[in-house]
N, C-alpha and C positions, 0 to 999 in steps of 0.2 A: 400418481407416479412421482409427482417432484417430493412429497410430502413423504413416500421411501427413500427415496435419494435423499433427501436430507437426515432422515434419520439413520440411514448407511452410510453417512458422512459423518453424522455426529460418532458413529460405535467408532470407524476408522479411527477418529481422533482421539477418545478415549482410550481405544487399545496402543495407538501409538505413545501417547501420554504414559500409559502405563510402564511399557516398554521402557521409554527414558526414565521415569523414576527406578523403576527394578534397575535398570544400570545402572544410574546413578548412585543407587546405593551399595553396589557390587564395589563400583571404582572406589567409592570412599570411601570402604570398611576394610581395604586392603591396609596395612601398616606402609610406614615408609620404611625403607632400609636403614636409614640413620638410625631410627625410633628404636629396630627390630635388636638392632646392634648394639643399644646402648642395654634394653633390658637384657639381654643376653649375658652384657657383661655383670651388670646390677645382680645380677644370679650367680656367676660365680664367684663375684667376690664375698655376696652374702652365704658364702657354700664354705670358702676358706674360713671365714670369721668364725664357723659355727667349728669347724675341724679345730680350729687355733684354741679355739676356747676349753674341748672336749682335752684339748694335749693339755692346756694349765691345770683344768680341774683335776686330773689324774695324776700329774705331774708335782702339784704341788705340796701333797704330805712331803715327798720326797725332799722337796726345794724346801722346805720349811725346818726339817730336821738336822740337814746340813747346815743350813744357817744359826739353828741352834744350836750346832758344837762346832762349826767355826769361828761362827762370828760373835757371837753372843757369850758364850761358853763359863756357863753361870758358876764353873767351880772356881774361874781364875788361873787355869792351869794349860801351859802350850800341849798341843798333841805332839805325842812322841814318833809318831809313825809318821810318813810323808804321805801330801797328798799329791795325788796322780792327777795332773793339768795336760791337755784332756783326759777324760775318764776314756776308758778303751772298753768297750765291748764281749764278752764271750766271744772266741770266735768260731766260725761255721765249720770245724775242723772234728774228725772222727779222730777215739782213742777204741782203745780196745784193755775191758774190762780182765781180772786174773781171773776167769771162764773162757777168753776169746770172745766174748759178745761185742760189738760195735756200736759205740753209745757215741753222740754230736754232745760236744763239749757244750756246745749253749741249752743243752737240755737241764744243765743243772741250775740253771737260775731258778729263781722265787724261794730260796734262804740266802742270810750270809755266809761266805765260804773264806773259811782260812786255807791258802793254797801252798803247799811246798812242792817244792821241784827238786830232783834227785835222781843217779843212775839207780839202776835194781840191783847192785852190787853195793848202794849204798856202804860208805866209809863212816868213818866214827863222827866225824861233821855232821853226817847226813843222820846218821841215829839219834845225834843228842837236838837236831831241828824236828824229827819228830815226834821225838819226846815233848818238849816245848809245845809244840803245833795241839798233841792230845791233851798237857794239863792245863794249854789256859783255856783249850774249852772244858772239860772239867771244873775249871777253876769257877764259872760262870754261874755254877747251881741251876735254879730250873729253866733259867732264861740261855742254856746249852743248845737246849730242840731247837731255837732259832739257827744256832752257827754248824756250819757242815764242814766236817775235814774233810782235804783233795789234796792227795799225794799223784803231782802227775810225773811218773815216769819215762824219762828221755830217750830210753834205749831196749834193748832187745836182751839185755844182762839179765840172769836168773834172779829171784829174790831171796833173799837168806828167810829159810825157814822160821827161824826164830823171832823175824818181823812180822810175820804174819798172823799172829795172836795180836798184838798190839795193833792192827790196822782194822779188825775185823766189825770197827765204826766207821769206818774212812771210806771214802771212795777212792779208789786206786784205779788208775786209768795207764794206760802207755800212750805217748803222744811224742809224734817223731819233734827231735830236738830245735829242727828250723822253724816249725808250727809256733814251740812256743816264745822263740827267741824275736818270732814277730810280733806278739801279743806282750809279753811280761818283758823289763826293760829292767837289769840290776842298777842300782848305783854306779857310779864311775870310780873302778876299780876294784870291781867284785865282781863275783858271779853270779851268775842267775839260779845260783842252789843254796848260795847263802841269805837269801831270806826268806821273810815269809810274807806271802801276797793276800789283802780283804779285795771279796768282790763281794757289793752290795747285792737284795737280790731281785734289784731292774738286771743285774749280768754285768753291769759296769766293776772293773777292776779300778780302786777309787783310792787305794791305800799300799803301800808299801812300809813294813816293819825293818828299821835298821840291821846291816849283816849280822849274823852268828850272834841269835840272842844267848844269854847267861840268865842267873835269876834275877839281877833286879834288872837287869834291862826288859827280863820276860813279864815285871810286876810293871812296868810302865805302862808295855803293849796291851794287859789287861785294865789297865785302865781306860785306855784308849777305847776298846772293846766294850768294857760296860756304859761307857759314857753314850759310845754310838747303836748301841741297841735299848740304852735309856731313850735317847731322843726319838729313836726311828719307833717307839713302841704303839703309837697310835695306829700307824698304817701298816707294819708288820706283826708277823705270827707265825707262831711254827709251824713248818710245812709248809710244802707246795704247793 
């Protein structure tokens, strides 16, 4: 009898032995909160670094082109067009196409876009801007299929017949007048119809062309033009 009892004392002790170790390891395989907290954060900062990294890579044809015809600008000659400090966005605004269709102005990024603004009564100002506006993309030869003409239209005025052969590359949109007067900003002491607007095609409007060009001020802005789709030509292409 004592010879069981001892050996039903020895299992008690082994199972209890066990017991404490299997706890014992339960309690000390739990993290501590400090611990849990700190890889938590180790994880999301390693989460932005990779986002941050993904925006330069992508980002950087861009940044590199710009700095090649502003800063570097290997012909030696100033731009003649103003740059737009900050660059402004497309904005999230609906125009309506000469069909009535309803197209979001930010749909037209991924080209360069020469923008004029104008009633659809357009006056003799507004005819000889887009004159202007179609030859110096003509003027461009094949490197044109990059640049998109946009006549956007402020008002609810008819369009004269006889513009409408000459738009029939253009996009022509209508877009109520306060839309665009928060987006596009004339010089001080012009209007917002006498010039003509580049929006790169990230959508950023980057460039403003001095009021009411003539022809040699319009042989400047093509300068300006070929310089900046010389640089931009590694990461840009024609079409969307």
């Amino acid at each position: 009898m004592s010879g069981f009892k001892l050996s039903e004392d020895s299992n008690a002790r082994r199972a209890e032995g066990a017991a404490d170790h299997a706890l014992g390891l339960t309690v000390h395989s739990l993290p501590e909160p400090g611990q849990a907290m700190a890889e938590e954060t180790r994880r999301t900062r390693a989460g932005r670094w990779k986002l941050l990294a993904l925006f330069l890579i992508s980002a950087s044809p861009v940044v590199a082109s710009y700095f090649t015809y502003y800063v570097i600008r290997p012909e030696g000659r100033r731009n003649f067009g103003e740059l737009v400090e900050p660059q402004r966005p497309l904005p999230e605004v609906l125009g309506l196409d000469l069909e009535g269709k309803t197209h979001k102005l930010s749909e037209l990024k991924g080209q360069w876009l020469l923008v004029s603004v104008g009633s659809g009564s357009c006056n003799e100002a507004c005819v000889q801007q887009l004159y202007f506006q179609r030859q110096l993309r003509e003027s461009l030869g094949k490197e044109k299929e990059r640049l998109d003409r946009v006549w956007l239209v402020s008002d609810t005025q008819p369009i004269a017949e006889q513009l409408l052969h000459g738009l029939k590359e253009a996009t022509v949109l209508r877009v109520p007048a306060d839309e665009l007067q928060r987006w596009l900003v004339p010089a001080a002491g012009h209007a917002i119809g006498e010039h003509l607007y580049l929006v790169d095609p990230l959508g950023n409007w980057m460039m403003r062309f001095p009021a009411n060009l003539d022809i040699a001020t319009a042989a400047k802005a093509k300068r300006d033009l070929e310089r900046l789709l010389r640089a931009s030509s590694s990461w840009d292409k024609a079409g969307r």
